[in-house]
C-alpha positions as CSV (number, residue, x, y, z in Angstrom):
1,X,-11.2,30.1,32.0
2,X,-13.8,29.0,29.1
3,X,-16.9,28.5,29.8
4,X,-19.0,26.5,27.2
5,X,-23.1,26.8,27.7
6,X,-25.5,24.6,28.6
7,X,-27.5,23.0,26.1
8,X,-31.1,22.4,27.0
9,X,-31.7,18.6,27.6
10,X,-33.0,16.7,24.6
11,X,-34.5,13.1,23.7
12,X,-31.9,10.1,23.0
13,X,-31.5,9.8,19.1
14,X,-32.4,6.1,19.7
15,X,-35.5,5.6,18.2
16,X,-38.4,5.1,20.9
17,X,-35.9,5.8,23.9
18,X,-37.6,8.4,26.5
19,X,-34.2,9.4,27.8
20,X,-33.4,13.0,28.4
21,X,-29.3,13.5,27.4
22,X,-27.3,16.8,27.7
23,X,-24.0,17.1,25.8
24,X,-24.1,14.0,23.6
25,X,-26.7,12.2,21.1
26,X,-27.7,9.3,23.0
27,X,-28.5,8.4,26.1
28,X,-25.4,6.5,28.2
29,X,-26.8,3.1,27.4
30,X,-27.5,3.7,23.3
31,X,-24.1,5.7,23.2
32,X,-22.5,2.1,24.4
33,X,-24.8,0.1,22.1
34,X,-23.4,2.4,19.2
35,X,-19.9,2.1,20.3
36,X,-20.1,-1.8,20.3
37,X,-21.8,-1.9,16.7
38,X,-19.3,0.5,15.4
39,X,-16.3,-1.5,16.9
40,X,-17.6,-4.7,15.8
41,X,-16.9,-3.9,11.9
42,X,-13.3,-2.3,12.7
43,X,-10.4,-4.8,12.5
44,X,-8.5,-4.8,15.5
45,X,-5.6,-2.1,16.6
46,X,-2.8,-4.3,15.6
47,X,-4.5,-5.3,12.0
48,X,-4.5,-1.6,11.7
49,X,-1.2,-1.1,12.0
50,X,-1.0,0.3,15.6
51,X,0.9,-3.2,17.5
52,X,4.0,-2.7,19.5
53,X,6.2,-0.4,17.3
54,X,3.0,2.0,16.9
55,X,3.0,2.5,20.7
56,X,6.8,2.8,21.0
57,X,6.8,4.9,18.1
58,X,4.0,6.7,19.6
59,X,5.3,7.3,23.9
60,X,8.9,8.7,22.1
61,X,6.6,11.3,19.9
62,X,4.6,12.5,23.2
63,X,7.9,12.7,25.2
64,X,9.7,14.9,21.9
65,X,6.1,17.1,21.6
66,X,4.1,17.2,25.3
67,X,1.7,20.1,24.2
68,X,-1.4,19.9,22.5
69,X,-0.5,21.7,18.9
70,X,-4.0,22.9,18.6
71,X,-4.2,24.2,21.9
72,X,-0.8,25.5,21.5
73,X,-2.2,27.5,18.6
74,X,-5.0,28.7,20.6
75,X,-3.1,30.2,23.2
76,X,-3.4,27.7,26.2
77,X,-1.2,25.1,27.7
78,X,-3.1,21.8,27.4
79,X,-1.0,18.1,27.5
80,X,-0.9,16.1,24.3
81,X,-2.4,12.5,25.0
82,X,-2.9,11.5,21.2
83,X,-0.9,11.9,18.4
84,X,-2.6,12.4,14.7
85,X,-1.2,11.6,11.7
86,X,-1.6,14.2,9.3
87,X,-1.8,12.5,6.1
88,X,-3.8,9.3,7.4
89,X,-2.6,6.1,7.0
90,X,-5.3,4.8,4.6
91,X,-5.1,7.4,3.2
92,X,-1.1,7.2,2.4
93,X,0.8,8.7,5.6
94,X,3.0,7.3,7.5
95,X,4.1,6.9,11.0
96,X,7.7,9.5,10.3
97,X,7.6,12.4,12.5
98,X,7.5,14.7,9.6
99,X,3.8,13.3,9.6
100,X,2.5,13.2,13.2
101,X,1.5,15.9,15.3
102,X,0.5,16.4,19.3
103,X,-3.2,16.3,20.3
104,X,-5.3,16.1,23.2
105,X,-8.2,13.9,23.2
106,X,-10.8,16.2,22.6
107,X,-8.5,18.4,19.4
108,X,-7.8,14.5,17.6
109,X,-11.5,13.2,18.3
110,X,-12.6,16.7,16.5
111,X,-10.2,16.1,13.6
112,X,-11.2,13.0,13.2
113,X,-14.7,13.2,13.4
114,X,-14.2,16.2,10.6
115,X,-12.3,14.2,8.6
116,X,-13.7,11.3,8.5
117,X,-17.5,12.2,9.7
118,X,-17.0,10.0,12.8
119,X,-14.7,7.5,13.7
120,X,-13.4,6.0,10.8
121,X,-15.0,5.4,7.3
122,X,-18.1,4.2,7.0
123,X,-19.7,1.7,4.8
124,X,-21.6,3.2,2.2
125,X,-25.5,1.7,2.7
126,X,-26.5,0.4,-0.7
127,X,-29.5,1.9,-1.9
């Protein structure tokens, strides 16, 4: 077994919030606030092109490939519960198996977040 250390406690990133959080960069109630704001400019799952054949598509993948690939790599066992496209689709993949790949939550919420420095593009602030 891993274990990870603690981090010491540290003030919400909200500015003006008093909060102590461990393990995250806002407090519960600003990390929902964030969350809302963020999904407000995202079109919804269907307009993105993840409707009813994206979740049939996506059950027959899990069933084919169980097993985190990441984890896989790393040595452990872990069960797949997401599953990545490689090439994203904005970015020109598509949803054939030669393109997806097995992920737990926490291996796709990394790529992503490396990929795309959080959860999708942002808009670009004018300046």
């Amino acid at each position: 077994m891993i274990t990870v250390p603690q981090h010491p406690a540290h003030g919400c990133l909200h500015p003006g919030c008093p909060e102590l959080v461990r393990g995250g960069a806002r407090c519960p109630d600003h990390a929902r606030a964030l969350a809302r704001e963020i999904d407000s400019t995202r079109a919804s799952a269907s307009r993105r092109g993840y409707g009813a054949i994206w979740r049939a598509t996506r059950v027959a993948h899990l069933r084919r490939n169980p097993l985190c690939v990441t984890c896989h790599a790393e040595g452990r066992t872990a069960p797949a519960t997401d599953v990545d496209h490689v090439l994203a689709r904005r970015r020109g993949g598509t949803d054939d198996p030669s393109n997806l790949q097995s992920f737990c939550h926490y291996h796709h919420s990394r790529k992503t977040a490396l990929e795309d420095g959080r959860f999708g593009p942002r808009p670009r602030r004018q300046r």
